[in-house]
C-alpha positions in Angstrom: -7.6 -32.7 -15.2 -10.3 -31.0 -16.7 -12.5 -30.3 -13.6 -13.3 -30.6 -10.4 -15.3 -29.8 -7.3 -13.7 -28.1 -4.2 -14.9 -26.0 -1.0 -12.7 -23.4 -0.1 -13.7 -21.9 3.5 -11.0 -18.9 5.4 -11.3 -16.6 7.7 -9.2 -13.1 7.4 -8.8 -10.5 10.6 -7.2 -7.1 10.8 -6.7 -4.9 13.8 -7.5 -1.4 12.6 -6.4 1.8 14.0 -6.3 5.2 12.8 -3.7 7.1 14.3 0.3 6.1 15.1 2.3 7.0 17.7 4.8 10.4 16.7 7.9 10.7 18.1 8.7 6.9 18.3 12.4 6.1 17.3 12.9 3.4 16.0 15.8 1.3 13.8 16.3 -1.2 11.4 19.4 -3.1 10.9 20.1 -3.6 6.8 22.8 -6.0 5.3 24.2 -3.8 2.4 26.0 -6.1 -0.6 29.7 -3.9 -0.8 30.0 -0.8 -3.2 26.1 -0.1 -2.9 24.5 2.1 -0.5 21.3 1.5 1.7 18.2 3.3 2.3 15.6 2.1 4.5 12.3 3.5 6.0 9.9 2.7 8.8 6.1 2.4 6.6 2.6 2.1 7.7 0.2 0.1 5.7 -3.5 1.5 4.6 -6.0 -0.7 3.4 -9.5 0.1 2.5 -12.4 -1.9 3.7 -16.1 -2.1 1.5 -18.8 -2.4 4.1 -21.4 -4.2 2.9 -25.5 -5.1 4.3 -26.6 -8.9 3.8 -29.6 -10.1 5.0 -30.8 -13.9 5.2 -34.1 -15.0 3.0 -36.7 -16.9 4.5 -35.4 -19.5 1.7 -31.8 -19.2 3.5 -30.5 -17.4 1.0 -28.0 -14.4 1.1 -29.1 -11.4 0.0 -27.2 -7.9 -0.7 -28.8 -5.0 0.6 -26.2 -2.3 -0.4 -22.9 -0.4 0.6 -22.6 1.0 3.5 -19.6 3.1 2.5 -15.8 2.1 2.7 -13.4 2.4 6.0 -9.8 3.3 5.4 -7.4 2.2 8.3 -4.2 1.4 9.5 -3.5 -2.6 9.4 0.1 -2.6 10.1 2.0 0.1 12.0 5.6 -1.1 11.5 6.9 -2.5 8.7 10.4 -1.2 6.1 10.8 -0.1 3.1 14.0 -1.0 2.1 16.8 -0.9 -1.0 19.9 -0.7 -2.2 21.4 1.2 -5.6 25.4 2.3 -6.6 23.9 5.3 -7.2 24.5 8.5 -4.9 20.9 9.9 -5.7 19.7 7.7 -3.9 16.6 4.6 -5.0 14.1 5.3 -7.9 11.6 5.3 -6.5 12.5 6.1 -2.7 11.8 3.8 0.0 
């Protein structure tokens, strides 16, 4: 196939926040494969957000009016790093 026509239409949402909770303990059960050791660690995620103006055209047309500036936050609070090595230094790099 050399071409073809196709809509694709989605919809994303994130929950933003800019703080987490200290003090929280929390743990994380890791199957280790025998002679290796395990290193895990609780992570936040950052993402950074471009905020954009539109405006609509009388001809119904989208049109960009500029950056508003960008918006760092917090999109997922609790998620692990995790790995395993048969090294005693530890992972390169560290979870």
């Amino acid at each position: 196939m050399s071409w073809g026509i196709g809509q694709v239409e989605a919809k994303t949402g994130y929950e933003v926040t800019k703080s987490v909770t200290k003090g929280v303990k929390v743990t994380n059960k890791m199957v280790v494969d025998s002679k290796k050791r395990g290193y895990t660690r609780p992570m936040v995620e950052y993402r950074k957000f471009n905020i954009e103006k539109w405006r609509e055209g009388g001809d119904c047309k989208q049109y960009h009016v500029g950056s508003m500036g960008k918006l760092t936050g917090i999109t997922s609070s609790m998620h692990w790093a995790e790995c395993q090595t048969k090294s005693t230094n530890g992972c390169m790099p560290k979870p």
